[in-house]
C-alpha positions, 0 to 999 in steps of 0.5 A, spaced: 906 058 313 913 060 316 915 066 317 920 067 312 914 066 306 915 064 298 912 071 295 910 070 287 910 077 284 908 078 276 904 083 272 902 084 267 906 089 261 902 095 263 903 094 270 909 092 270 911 099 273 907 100 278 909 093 281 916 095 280 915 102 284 911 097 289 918 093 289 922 098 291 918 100 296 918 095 300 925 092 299 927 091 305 921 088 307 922 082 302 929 081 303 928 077 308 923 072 304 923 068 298 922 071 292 919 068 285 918 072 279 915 071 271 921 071 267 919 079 264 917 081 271 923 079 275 928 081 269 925 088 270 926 087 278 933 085 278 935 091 273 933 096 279 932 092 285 937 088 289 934 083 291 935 075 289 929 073 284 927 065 282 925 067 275 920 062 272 918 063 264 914 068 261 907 069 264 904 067 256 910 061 255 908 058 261 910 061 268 903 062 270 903 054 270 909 055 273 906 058 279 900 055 279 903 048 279 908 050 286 900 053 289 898 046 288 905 042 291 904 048 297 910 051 295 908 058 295 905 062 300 903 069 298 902 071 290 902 078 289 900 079 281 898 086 278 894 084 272 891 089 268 883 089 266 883 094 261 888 089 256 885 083 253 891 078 256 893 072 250 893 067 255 887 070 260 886 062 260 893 061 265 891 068 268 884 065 270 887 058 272 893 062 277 888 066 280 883 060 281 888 056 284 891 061 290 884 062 292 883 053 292 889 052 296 888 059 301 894 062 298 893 069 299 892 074 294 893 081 291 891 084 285 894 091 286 897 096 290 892 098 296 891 090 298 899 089 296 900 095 302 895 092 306 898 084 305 905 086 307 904 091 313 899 086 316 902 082 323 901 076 320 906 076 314 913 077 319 911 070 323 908 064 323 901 063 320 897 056 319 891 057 314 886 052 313 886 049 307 881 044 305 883 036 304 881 034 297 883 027 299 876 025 298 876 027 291 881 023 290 879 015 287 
């Protein structure tokens, strides 16, 4: 993981406010890194940030694979994902899979505000960090 990381931001409809807030409080941190967003969520970020996204499709048609599929090819380092426990998600499925990868594959994680302040303020994040991921060539046949 080099020191300019690939960060995934995404939130749920009712989160999506909080994650913006997050966004902007942050800015000048993630200027100097990759940024990729589901297509309503970056929609939302670029209307009131200045920051250059990588949209994907909505989260439901397709974004959330989307995601999992570049956590899966090593292309995303950081995922930072607001979703909202308390609404019934039509594609909780996807949501449960992109989840899953990030943990199979070491991806690091935050699923809201508090973890997300903690993750961009930790040393690690400005420099170079190498996570053990485990070899699944094994399971490979």
């Amino acid at each position: 993981m080099k020191a300019v990381k690939r960060i995934a931001l995404v939130a749920h409809d009712e989160r999506k406010k909080d994650l913006l807030a997050w966004v902007q409080h942050h800015a000048d941190t993630l200027v100097r890194h990759t940024l990729y967003a589901t297509g309503t969520t970056g929609k939302v970020i670029e209307a009131h940030c200045d920051l250059a996204i990588h949209r994907l499709k909505s989260g439901p048609l397709g974004g959330d694979q989307q995601l999992g599929a570049m956590i899966a090819n090593e292309e995303l380092d950081v995922l930072i994902f607001f979703w909202d426990p308390m609404t019934a998600q039509p594609h909780d499925v996807d949501v449960k899979a992109l989840l899953r990868m990030s943990v199979l594959y070491d991806v690091a994680v935050a699923c809201n505000r508090a973890t997300a302040d903690f993750l961009i303020s930790s040393a690690l994040f400005q420099t170079h960090y190498e996570p053990v991921r485990k070899d699944f060539s094994a399971l490979i046949k």
